[in-house]
TORKOL-4160 file (C-alpha; in steps of 0.2 Angstrom, whole numbers, padded with zeros to 4 digits, m for minus):
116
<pt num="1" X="m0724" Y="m0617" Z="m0069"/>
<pt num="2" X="m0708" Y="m0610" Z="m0066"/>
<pt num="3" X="m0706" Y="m0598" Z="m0048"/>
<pt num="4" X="m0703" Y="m0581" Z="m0052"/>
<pt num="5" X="m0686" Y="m0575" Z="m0040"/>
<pt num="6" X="m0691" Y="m0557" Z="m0040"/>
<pt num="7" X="m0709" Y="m0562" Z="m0030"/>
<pt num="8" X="m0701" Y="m0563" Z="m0014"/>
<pt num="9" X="m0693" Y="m0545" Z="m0016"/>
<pt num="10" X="m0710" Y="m0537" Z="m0020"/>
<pt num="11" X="m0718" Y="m0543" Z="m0005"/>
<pt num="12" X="m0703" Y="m0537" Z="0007"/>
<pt num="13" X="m0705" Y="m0521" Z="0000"/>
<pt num="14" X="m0726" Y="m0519" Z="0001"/>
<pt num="15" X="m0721" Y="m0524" Z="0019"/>
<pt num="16" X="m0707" Y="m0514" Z="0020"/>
<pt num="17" X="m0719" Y="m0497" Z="0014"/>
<pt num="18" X="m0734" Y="m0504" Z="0023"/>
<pt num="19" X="m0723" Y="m0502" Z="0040"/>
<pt num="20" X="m0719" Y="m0487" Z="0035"/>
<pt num="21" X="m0734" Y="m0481" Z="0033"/>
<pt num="22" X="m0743" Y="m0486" Z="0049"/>
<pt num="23" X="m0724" Y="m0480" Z="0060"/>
<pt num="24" X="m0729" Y="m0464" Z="0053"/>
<pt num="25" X="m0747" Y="m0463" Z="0062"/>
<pt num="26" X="m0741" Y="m0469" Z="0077"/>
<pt num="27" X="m0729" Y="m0455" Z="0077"/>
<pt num="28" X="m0743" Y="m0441" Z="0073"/>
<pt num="29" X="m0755" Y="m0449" Z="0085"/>
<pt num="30" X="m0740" Y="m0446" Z="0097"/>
<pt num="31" X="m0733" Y="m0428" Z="0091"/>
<pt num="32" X="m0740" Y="m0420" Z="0108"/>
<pt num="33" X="m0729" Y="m0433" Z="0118"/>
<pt num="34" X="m0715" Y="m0430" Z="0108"/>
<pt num="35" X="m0717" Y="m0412" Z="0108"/>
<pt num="36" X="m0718" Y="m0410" Z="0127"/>
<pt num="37" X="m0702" Y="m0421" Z="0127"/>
<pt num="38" X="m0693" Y="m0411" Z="0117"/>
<pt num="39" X="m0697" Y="m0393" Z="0127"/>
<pt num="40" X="m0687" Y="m0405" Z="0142"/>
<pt num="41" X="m0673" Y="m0409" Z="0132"/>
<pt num="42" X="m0677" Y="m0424" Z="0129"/>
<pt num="43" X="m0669" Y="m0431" Z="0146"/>
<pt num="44" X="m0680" Y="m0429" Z="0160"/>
<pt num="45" X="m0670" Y="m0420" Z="0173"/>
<pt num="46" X="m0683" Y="m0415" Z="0185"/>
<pt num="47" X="m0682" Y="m0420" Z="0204"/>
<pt num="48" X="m0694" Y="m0435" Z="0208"/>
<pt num="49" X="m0700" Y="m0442" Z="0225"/>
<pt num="50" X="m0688" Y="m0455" Z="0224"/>
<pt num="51" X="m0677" Y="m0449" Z="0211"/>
<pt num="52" X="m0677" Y="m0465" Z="0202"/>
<pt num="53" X="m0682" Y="m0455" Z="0185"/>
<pt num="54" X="m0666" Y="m0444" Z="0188"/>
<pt num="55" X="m0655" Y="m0458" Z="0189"/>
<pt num="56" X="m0655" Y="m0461" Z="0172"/>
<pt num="57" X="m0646" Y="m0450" Z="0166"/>
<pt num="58" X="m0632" Y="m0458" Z="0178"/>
<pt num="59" X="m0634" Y="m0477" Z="0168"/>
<pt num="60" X="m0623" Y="m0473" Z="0154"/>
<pt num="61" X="m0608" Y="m0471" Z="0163"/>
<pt num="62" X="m0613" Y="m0482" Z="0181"/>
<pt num="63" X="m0623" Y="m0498" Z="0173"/>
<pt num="64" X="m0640" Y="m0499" Z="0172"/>
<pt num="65" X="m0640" Y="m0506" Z="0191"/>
<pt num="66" X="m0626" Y="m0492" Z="0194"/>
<pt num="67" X="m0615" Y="m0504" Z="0200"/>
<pt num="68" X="m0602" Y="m0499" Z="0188"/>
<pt num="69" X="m0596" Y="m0497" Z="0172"/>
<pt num="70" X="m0587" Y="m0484" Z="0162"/>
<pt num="71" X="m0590" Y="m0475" Z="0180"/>
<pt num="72" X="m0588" Y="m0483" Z="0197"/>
<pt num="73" X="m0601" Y="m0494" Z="0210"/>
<pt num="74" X="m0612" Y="m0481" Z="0217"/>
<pt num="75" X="m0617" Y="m0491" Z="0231"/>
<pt num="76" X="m0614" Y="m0488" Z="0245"/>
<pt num="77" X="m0607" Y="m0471" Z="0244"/>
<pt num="78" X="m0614" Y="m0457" Z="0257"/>
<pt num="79" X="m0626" Y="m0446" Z="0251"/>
<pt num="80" X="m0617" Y="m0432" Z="0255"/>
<pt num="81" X="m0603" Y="m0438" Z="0243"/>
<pt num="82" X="m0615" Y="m0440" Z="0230"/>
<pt num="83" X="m0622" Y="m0423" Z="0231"/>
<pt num="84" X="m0606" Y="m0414" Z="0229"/>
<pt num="85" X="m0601" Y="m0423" Z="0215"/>
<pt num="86" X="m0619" Y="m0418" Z="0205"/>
<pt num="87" X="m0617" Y="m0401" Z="0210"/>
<pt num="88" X="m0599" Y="m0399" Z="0210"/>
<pt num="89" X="m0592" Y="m0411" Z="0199"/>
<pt num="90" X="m0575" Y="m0418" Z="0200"/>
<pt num="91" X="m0560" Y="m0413" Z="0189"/>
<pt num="92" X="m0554" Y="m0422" Z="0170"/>
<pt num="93" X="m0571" Y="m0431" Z="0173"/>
<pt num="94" X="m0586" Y="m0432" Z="0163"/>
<pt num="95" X="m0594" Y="m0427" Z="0180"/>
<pt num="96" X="m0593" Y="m0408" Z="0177"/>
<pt num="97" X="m0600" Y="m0396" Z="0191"/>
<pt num="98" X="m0618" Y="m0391" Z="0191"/>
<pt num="99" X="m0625" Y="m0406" Z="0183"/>
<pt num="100" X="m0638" Y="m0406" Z="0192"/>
<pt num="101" X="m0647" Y="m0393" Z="0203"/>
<pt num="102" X="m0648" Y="m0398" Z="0223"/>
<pt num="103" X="m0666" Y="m0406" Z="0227"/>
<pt num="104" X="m0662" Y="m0415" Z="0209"/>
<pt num="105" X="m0643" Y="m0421" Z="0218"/>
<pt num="106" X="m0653" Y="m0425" Z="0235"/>
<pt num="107" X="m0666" Y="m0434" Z="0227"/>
<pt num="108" X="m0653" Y="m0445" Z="0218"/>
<pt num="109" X="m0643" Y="m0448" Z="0232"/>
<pt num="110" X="m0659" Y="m0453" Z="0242"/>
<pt num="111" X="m0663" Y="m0465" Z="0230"/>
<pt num="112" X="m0647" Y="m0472" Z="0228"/>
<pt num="113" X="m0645" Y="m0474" Z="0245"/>
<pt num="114" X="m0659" Y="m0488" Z="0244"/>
<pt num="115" X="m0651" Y="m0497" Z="0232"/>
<pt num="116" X="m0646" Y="m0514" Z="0237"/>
Protein backbone atom coordinates (compact mmCIF):
# COMPACT_ATOMS: atom_id res chain seq x y z
CA UNK A 1 0.00 0.00 0.00
CA UNK A 2 1.48 2.81 -1.30
CA UNK A 3 1.47 6.44 1.10
CA UNK A 4 -0.75 8.97 -0.35
CA UNK A 5 1.48 12.55 -0.23
CA UNK A 6 -1.51 14.76 -0.19
CA UNK A 7 -2.45 13.00 3.72
CA UNK A 8 -0.19 15.20 5.42
CA UNK A 9 -1.68 18.52 3.70
CA UNK A 10 -5.17 17.55 4.84
CA UNK A 11 -4.40 17.27 8.31
CA UNK A 12 -2.36 20.58 8.39
CA UNK A 13 -5.27 22.24 7.14
CA UNK A 14 -8.24 20.34 9.61
CA UNK A 15 -5.58 21.79 12.26
CA UNK A 16 -5.11 24.85 10.61
CA UNK A 17 -9.35 25.61 10.55
CA UNK A 18 -9.71 23.94 13.86
CA UNK A 19 -7.25 26.68 15.45
CA UNK A 20 -9.11 28.80 13.73
CA UNK A 21 -12.11 28.15 15.06
CA UNK A 22 -11.42 27.77 18.83
CA UNK A 23 -8.97 31.52 18.32
CA UNK A 24 -12.27 32.78 17.42
CA UNK A 25 -14.19 31.96 20.87
CA UNK A 26 -11.43 33.00 22.75
CA UNK A 27 -11.76 36.19 21.17
CA UNK A 28 -15.76 36.50 21.74
CA UNK A 29 -15.32 35.31 25.20
CA UNK A 30 -12.92 38.20 25.35
CA UNK A 31 -14.81 41.20 23.30
CA UNK A 32 -15.70 43.09 26.72
CA UNK A 33 -11.76 43.18 27.47
CA UNK A 34 -11.00 44.18 24.09
CA UNK A 35 -13.66 46.60 24.01
CA UNK A 36 -12.78 48.58 27.13
CA UNK A 37 -9.10 48.48 25.62
CA UNK A 38 -9.98 49.94 22.69
CA UNK A 39 -12.22 53.02 24.42
CA UNK A 40 -8.33 53.67 26.02
CA UNK A 41 -6.61 53.65 22.91
CA UNK A 42 -5.34 50.78 23.10
CA UNK A 43 -2.24 52.07 25.31
CA UNK A 44 -2.91 52.55 28.76
CA UNK A 45 -1.82 56.02 29.67
CA UNK A 46 -3.28 56.48 32.96
CA UNK A 47 -1.14 57.48 36.06
CA UNK A 48 -0.57 54.37 38.33
CA UNK A 49 0.79 54.14 41.96
CA UNK A 50 4.11 53.38 40.74
CA UNK A 51 3.74 54.24 37.28
CA UNK A 52 5.30 51.09 36.12
CA UNK A 53 2.10 50.60 33.76
CA UNK A 54 2.95 54.24 32.21
CA UNK A 55 6.34 53.24 31.50
CA UNK A 56 5.39 51.31 28.67
CA UNK A 57 4.80 53.40 26.43
CA UNK A 58 8.60 54.65 27.00
CA UNK A 59 10.07 50.70 26.07
CA UNK A 60 10.05 51.11 22.37
CA UNK A 61 12.47 53.77 22.17
CA UNK A 62 14.52 53.34 25.90
CA UNK A 63 14.70 49.24 26.02
CA UNK A 64 12.53 47.33 27.88
CA UNK A 65 14.76 47.93 31.11
CA UNK A 66 14.96 51.67 29.73
CA UNK A 67 18.48 51.55 29.74
CA UNK A 68 18.76 52.58 26.29
CA UNK A 69 18.16 52.01 22.88
CA UNK A 70 16.86 53.90 20.10
CA UNK A 71 16.61 56.60 23.06
CA UNK A 72 19.02 57.17 25.86
CA UNK A 73 19.68 55.27 29.61
CA UNK A 74 17.13 56.70 31.77
CA UNK A 75 18.63 56.00 34.84
CA UNK A 76 19.77 57.92 36.83
CA UNK A 77 18.26 61.04 35.51
CA UNK A 78 16.39 63.67 37.99
CA UNK A 79 12.98 63.47 38.23
CA UNK A 80 12.59 66.78 37.48
CA UNK A 81 14.41 66.36 34.10
CA UNK A 82 12.03 63.59 33.35
CA UNK A 83 8.93 65.53 33.99
CA UNK A 84 9.86 68.27 31.58
CA UNK A 85 10.71 66.31 28.93
CA UNK A 86 6.86 64.18 29.17
CA UNK A 87 5.29 67.33 29.42
CA UNK A 88 7.42 69.47 27.33
CA UNK A 89 9.11 67.58 25.00
CA UNK A 90 12.22 68.24 23.42
CA UNK A 91 12.87 69.57 19.77
CA UNK A 92 13.44 67.22 16.31
CA UNK A 93 12.63 64.45 18.92
CA UNK A 94 10.17 61.95 18.88
CA UNK A 95 9.68 63.32 22.46
CA UNK A 96 6.97 65.92 21.46
CA UNK A 97 5.43 68.20 24.30
CA UNK A 98 2.42 67.17 26.06
CA UNK A 99 2.89 63.52 25.93
CA UNK A 100 1.96 62.93 28.90
CA UNK A 101 -0.23 64.95 31.38
CA UNK A 102 1.63 65.94 34.91
CA UNK A 103 0.65 63.20 37.69
CA UNK A 104 1.10 60.69 34.57
CA UNK A 105 5.10 62.56 34.08
CA UNK A 106 5.55 62.50 38.03
CA UNK A 107 4.50 59.04 38.31
CA UNK A 108 6.94 57.94 35.63
CA UNK A 109 9.62 59.65 36.98
CA UNK A 110 8.96 58.30 40.39
CA UNK A 111 9.20 55.03 39.31
CA UNK A 112 12.14 55.47 37.29
CA UNK A 113 13.73 56.87 39.92
CA UNK A 114 13.77 53.27 41.63
CA UNK A 115 15.18 51.67 38.94
CA UNK A 116 18.28 50.20 39.45
Amino acid sequence: MKNNPIVPYILIMAFGIGLIFFMSLQGAGNQKDIAAEAEGGGEKTEATDDGSAVVQSCIGCHGGDLTGGMGPNLHGLPEDRIVDVLTNGIEGTPMTAGMKNEAEAKAIAEYIATLE
